[in-house]
C-alpha positions as CSV (number, residue, x, y, z in Angstrom):
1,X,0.0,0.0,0.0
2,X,1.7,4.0,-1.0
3,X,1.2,6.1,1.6
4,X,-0.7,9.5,0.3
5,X,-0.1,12.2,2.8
6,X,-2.2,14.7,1.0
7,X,-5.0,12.5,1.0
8,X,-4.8,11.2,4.8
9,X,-5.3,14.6,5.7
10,X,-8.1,15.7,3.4
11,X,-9.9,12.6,5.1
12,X,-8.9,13.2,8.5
13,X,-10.5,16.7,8.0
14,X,-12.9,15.8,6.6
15,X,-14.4,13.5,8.7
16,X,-14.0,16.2,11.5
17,X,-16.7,18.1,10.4
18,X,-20.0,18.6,12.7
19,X,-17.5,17.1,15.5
20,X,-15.9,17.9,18.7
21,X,-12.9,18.5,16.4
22,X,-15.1,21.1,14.3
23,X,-16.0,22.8,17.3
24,X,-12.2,22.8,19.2
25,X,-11.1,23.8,15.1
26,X,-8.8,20.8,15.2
27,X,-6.6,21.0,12.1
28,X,-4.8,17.6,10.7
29,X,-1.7,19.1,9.4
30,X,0.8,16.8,8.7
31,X,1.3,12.9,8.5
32,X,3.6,10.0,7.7
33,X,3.8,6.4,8.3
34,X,3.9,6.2,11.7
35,X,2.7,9.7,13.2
36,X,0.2,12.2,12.6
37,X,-0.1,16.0,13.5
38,X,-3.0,18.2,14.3
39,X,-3.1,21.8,15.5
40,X,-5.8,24.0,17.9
41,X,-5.9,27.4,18.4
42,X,-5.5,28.4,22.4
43,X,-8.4,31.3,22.6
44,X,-11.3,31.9,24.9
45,X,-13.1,29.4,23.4
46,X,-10.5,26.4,25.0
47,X,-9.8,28.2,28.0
48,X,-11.2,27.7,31.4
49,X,-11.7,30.1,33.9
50,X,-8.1,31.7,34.6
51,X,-7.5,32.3,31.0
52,X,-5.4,29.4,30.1
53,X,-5.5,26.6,27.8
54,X,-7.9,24.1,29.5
55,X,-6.4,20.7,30.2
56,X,-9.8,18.8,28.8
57,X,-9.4,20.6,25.8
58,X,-5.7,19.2,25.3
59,X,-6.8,16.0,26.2
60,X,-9.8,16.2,23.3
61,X,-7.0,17.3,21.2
62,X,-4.2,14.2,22.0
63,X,-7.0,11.6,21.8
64,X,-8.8,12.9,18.6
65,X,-5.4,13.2,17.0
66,X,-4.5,9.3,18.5
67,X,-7.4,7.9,17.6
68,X,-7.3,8.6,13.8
69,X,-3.8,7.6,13.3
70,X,-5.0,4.5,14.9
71,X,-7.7,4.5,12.0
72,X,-4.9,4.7,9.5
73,X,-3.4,1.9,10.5
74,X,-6.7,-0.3,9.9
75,X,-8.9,-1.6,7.5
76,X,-11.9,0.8,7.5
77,X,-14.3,-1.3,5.9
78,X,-13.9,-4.1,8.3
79,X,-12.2,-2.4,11.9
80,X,-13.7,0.4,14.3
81,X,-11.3,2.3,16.6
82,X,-12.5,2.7,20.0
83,X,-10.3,5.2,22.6
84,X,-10.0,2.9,26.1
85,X,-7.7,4.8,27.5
86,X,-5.3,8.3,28.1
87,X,-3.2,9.6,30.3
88,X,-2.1,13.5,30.5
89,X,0.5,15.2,32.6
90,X,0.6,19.1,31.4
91,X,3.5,20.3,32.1
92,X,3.2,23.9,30.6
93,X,1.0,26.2,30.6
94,X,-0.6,28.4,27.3
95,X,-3.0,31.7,27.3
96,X,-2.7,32.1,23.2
97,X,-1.7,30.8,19.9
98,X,-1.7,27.5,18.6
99,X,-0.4,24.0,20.0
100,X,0.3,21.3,17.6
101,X,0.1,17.7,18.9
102,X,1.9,14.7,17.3
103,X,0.8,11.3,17.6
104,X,3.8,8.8,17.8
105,X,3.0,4.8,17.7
106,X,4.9,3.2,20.6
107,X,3.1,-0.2,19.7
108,X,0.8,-1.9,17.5
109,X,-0.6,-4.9,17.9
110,X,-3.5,-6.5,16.0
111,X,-6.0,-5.2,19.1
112,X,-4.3,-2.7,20.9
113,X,-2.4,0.6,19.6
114,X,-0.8,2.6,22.0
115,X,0.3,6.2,21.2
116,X,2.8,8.8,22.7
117,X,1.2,12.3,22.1
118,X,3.9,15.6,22.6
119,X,1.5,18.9,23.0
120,X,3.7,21.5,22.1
121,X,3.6,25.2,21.1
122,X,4.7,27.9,18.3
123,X,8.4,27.5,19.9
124,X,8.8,23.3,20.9
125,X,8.4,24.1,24.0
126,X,6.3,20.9,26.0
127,X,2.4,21.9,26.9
128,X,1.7,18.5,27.3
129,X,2.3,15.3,27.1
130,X,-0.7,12.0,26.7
131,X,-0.5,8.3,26.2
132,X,-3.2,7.0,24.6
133,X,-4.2,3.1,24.2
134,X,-7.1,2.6,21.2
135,X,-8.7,-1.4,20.8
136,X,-9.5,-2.3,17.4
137,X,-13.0,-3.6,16.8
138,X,-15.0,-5.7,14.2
139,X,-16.8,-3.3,12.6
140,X,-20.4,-3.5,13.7
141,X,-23.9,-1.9,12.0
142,X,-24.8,1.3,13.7
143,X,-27.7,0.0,15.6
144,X,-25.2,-2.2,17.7
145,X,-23.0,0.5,19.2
């Protein structure tokens, strides 16, 4: 199978549309064969009360970013990817700008995936840092979820 960066992320965004990731404005910016990137702007609308960038909101970014590389790395028309668990420790703080998170695969196995996630910001530095563990699922009809 080629790997088509171009068209990874016109799915990935696409998808995203009339989702959490629509409303967070989640960007999938950049991917390869064993990673991929999405961005968030930190504003008002991500921060919680004290004017920083709220921790649920990094979280929603690491494990929507996670769980579609897992996607990537399954059959679509036969697998689901189901988030079972994530970790966070934020280690930085951010009022503004953009944080760009990078999902890394640190195993993958035929029913587990577990990811690394680095939150950063516009200069590297850390914002936070997530582990993420997806299960891969038969695919089942709608009705059964």
């Amino acid at each position: 199978m080629t790997f088509d960066k171009e068209k990874i992320l016109h799915y990935c965004n696409s998808i995203s549309e009339n989702t959490l990731m629509q409303t967070l404005n989640i960007k999938y910016t950049d991917a390869g064969p064993d990673f991929l990137v999405a961005t968030m702007p930190v504003n008002p609308s991500v921060h919680q009360p004290m004017g920083l960038l709220h921790g649920g909101a990094t979280v929603a970014l690491a494990e929507s970013v996670g769980s579609a590389a897992s996607f990537l790395f399954v059959n679509g028309e036969q697998s689901e990817v189901r988030g079972i668990e994530i970790s966070a420790n934020h280690v930085k703080s951010k009022r503004n700008g953009i944080v760009t998170a990078t999902a890394r695969i640190m195993h993958k196995g035929s029913s587990i995936h577990l990811w690394e996630i680095r939150i950063t910001d516009e200069n590297e530095s850390l914002i936070s840092i997530c582990k993420l563990t997806t299960m891969i699922l038969p695919k089942r009809k709608s009705k059964d979820l």
